[in-house]
VOGU-3710 file (C-alpha; in Angstrom, 3 decimals, decimal comma):
1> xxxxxxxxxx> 41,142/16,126/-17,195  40,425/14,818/-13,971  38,776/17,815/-12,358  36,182/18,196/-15,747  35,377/14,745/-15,763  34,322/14,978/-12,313  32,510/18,257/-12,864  30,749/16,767/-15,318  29,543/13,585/-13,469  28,525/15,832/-10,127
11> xxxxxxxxxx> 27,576/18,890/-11,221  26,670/18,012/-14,897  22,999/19,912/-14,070  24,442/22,965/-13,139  26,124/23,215/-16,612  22,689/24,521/-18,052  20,954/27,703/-17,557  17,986/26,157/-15,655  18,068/23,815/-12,462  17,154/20,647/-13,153
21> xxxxxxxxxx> 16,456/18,560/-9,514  18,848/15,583/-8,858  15,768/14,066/-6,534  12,921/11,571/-7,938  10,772/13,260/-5,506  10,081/16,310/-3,648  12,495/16,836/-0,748  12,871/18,595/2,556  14,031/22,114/2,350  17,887/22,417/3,237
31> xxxxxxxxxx> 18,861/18,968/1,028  18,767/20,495/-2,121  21,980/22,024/-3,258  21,181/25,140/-5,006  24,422/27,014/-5,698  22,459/30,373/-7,183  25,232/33,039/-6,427  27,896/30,405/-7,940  25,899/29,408/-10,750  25,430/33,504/-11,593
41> xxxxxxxxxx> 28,846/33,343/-12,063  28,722/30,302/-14,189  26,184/31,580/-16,502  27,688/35,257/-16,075  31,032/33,641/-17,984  29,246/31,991/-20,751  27,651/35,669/-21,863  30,821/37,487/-21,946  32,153/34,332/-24,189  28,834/34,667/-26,559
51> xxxxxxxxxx> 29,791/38,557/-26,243  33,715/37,977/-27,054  32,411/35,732/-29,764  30,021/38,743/-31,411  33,049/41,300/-30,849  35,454/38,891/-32,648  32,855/38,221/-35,649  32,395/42,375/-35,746  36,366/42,496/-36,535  37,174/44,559/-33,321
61> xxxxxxxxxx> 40,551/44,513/-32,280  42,642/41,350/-30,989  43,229/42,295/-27,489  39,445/43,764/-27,073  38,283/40,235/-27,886  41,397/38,315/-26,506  40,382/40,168/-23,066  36,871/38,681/-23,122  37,727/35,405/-24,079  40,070/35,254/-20,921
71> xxxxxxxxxx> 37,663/37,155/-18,669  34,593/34,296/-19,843  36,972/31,205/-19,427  37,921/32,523/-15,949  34,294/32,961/-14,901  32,892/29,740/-16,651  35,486/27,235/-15,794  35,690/29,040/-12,014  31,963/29,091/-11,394  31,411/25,834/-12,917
81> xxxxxxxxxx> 33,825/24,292/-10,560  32,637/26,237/-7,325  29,395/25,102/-7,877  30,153/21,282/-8,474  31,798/21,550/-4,731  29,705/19,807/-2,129  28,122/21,809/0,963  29,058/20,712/4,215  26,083/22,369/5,232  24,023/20,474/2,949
91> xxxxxxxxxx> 25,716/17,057/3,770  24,197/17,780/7,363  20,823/18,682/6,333  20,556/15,462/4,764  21,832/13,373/7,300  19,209/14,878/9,804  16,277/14,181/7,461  17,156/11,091/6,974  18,409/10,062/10,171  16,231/12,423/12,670
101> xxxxxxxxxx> 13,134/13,692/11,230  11,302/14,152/14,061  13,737/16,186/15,315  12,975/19,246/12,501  9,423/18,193/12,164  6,210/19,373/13,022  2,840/17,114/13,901  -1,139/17,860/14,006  -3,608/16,032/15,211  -7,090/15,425/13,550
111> xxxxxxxxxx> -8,989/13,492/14,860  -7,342/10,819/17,278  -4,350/10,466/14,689  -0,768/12,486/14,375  0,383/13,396/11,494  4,014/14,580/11,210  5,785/16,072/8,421  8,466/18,389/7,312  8,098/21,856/6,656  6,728/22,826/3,369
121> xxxxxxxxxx> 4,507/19,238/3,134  1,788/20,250/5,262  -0,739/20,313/2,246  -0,540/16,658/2,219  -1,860/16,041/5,344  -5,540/16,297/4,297  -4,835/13,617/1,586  -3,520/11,424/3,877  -6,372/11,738/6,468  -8,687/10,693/3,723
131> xxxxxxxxxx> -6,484/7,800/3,357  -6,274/6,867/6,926  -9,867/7,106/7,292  -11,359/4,908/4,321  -8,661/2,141/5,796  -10,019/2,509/9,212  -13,608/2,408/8,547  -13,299/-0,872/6,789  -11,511/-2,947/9,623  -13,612/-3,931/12,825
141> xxxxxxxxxx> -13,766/-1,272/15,363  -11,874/-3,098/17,790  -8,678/-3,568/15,322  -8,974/0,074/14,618  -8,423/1,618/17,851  -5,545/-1,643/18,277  -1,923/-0,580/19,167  -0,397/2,438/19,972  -2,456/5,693/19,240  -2,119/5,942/15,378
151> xxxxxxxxxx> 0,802/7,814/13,914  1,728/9,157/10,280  4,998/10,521/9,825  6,804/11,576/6,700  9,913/9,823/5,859  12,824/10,706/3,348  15,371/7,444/2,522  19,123/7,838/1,552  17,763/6,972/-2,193  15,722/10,057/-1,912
161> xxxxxxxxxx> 18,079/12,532/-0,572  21,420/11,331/-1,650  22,261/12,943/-5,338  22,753/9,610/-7,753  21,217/7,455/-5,074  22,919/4,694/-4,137  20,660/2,743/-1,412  19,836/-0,768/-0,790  17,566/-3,059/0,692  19,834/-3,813/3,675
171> xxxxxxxxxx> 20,285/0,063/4,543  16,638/0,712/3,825  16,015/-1,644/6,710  19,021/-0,287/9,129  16,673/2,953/8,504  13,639/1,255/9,236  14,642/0,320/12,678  16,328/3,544/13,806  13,138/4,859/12,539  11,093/2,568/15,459
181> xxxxxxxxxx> 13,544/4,116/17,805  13,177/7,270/17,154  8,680/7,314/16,793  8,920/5,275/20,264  11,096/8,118/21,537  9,294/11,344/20,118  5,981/9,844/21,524  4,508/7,980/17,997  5,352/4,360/18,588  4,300/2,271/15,497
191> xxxxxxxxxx> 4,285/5,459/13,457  3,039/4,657/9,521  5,698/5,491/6,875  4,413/7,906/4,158  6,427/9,238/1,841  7,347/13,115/0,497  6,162/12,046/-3,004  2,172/12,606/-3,124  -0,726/13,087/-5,041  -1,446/10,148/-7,706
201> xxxxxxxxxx> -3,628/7,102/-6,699  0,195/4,733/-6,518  0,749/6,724/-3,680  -2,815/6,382/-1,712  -2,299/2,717/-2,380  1,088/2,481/-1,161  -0,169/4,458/2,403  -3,431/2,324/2,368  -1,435/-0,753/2,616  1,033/0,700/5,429
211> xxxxxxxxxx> -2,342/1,463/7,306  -3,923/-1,686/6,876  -0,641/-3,520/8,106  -0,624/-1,216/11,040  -4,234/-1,878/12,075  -3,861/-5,935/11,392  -0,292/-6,342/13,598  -0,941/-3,615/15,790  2,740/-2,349/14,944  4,197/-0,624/12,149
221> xxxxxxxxxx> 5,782/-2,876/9,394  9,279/-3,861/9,330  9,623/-4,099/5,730  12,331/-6,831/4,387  10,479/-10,303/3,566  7,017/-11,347/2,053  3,712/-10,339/3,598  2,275/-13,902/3,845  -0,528/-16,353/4,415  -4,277/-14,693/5,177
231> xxxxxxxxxx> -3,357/-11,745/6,267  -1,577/-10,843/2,850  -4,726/-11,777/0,718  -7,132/-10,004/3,836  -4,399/-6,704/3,915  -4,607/-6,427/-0,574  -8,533/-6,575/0,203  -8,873/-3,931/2,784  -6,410/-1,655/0,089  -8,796/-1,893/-2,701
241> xxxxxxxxxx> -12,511/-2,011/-0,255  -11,161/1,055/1,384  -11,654/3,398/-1,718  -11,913/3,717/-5,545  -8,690/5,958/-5,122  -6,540/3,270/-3,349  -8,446/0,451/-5,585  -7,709/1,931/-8,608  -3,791/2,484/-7,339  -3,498/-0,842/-5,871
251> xxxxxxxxxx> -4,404/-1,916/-9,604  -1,857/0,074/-11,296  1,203/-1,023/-8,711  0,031/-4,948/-9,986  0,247/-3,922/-13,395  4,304/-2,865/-12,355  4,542/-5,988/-10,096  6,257/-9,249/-10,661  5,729/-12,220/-8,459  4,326/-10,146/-6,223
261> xxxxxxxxxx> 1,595/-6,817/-5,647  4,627/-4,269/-4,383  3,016/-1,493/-2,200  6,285/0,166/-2,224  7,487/4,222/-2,127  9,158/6,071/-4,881  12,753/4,842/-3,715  11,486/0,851/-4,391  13,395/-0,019/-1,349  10,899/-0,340/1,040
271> xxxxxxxxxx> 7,512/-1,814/0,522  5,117/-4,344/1,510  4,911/-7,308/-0,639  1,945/-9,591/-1,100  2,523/-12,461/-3,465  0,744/-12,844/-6,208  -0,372/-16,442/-5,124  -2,345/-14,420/-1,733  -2,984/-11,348/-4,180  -5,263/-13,072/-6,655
281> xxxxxxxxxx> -8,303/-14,002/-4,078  -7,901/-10,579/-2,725  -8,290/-9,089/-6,101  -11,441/-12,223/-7,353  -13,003/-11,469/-3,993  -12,811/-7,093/-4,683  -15,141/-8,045/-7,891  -17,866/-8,837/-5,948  -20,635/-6,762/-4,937  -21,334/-8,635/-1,892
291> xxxxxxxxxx> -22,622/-7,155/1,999  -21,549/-10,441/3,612  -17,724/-9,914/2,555  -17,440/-7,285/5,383  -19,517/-9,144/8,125  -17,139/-12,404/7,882  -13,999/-9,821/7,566  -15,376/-8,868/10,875  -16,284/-12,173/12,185  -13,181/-13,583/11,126
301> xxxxxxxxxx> -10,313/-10,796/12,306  -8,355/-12,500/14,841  -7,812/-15,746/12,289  -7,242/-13,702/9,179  -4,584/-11,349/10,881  -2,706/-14,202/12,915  0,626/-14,878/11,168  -0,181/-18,302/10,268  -3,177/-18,250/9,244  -2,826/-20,417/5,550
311> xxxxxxxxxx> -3,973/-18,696/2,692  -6,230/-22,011/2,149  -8,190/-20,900/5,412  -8,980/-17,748/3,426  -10,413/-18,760/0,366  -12,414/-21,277/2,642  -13,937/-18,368/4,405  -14,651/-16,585/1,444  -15,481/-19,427/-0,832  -12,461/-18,056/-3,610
321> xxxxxxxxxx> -10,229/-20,309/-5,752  -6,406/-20,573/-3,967  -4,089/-21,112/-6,896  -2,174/-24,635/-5,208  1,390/-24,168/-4,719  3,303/-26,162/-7,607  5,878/-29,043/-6,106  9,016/-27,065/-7,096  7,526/-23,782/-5,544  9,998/-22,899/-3,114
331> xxxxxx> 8,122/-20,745/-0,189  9,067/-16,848/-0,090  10,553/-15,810/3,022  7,781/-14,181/5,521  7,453/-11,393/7,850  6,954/-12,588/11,036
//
């Protein structure tokens, strides 16, 4: 009873005749357990069952039928069981993509930026240069070229390539700071987190804002508290000024968000958080159709990106409404 009941809540996908992916999103190759030769057997079984089951209705004799019934049960409950077993191998995989990546990666260059991904994802490379480049040409020239020479590297968290994911905020942050580790030692410092999930305007929004943070603080962002102050509003305005694309997906991740515009990846673990309190002048200011928005974004860098910067200072700058903070508001806590 055991032994089926734990079939049933590890392998329960391999009991139908079609693989259906444990993963939310696309994964590495090598993470994916795809028992094929195990689950022939599986599926092997349940014919000569189906077949035993004809024979029997067709009034053939007893041991004829009794014969196929045995041989089916043998091959369905042993195949269905083989191919509930974990790989080691695959246990291994995983642990390198999340752990190592850079180690099984490969990187281009275009332009003066790396991009670094795992094998099978290089098709999303162009879509994130198109990304990279509407952020950049938005920001002053000086904050653009700011930092380390500008990274993109793919990422894969536990909640990604775990089956059942089981991750949390706390681990997503352990990751985060191995990650740093290993950029600074593969030669990408800084490196901007993208994700393996691509191709909708969520996603463009949720790279735009990792770009835009990168570019502001000169360093990659840490994840784990608010985005606060100026620099949130000034980082949810350079998301939706850089393109329609990431405008139109920064729009749709606040229609998801509560108490706060969540740039986050598919897992929801990690993500950069602007409160809706800095998001709303960001979003008033986007409405309008105005050339001297980007001249005072210009003039104004250094202030806007400083960490405490008050979100007052921006709407002075801009001349946009700063919803005041009610007595009982208790402050969110802030990245540094």
């Amino acid at each position: 009873m055991v032994t089926t009941l734990m079939l049933i809540g590890t392998g329960w996908r391999f009991l139908f005749p079609v693989y259906i992916s444990e993963f939310p999103a696309p994964v590495p190759a090598g993470v994916s357990d795809r028992p094929a030769a195990r689950h022939l057997v599986y599926l092997l079984g349940i014919t000569v069952l189906l077949v035993a089951a004809a024979v029997a209705r067709a009034h053939a004799r007893r041991s004829v039928v009794a014969a196929g019934l045995a041989v089916g049960l043998i091959l369905t409950v042993g195949g269905g069981l083989a191919q509930s077993r974990p790989d080691p191998d695959i246990a291994v995989a995983r642990a390198t993509v999340r752990d190592r990546p850079a180690s099984i990666q490969s990187c281009t260059m275009r332009s003066d930026v790396t991009y670094c991904y795992f094998d099978g994802f290089d098709g999303f490379v162009p879509g994130w240069e198109s990304v990279v480049t509407a952020v950049r040409a938005v920001v002053p020239d000086s904050a653009a070229s700011s930092g380390p020479p500008l990274a993109v590297r793919q990422r894969a968290l536990a909640e990604e390539i775990s089956a059942g994911g089981s991750g949390s905020v706390a681990e997503a942050m352990q990751a985060v700071a191995a990650w740093k580790v290993e950029d600074a030692a593969a030669g990408t410092p800084e490196a901007v987190r993208v994700d393996t999930a691509w191709g909708d305007d969520r996603a463009a929004a949720a790279l735009a804002a990792e770009v835009a943070y990168r570019l502001m603080a000169a360093k990659a962002y840490d994840g784990g508290n608010f985005l606060c102050g100026a620099r949130a509003a000034l980082l949810v305005w350079l998301v939706g000024q850089a393109s329609p694309t990431t405008l139109a997906g920064m729009r749709s991740l606040d229609e998801t968000s509560t108490g706060a515009l969540v740039f986050s990846d598919i897992s929801g673990l990690y993500g950069i958080l602007a409160p809706d309190r800095a998001a709303a002048p960001a979003l008033e200011l986007l409405k309008r159709q105005s050339d001297e928005v980007p001249p005072l974004v210009e003039r104004h860098w250094a202030e806007l990106t400083a960490p405490d910067t008050p979100l007052e200072r921006f709407g002075a700058i801009f001349g946009v409404p700063i919803q005041p903070l009610a007595p009982d508001d208790e402050a969110p806590p802030c990245v540094p």
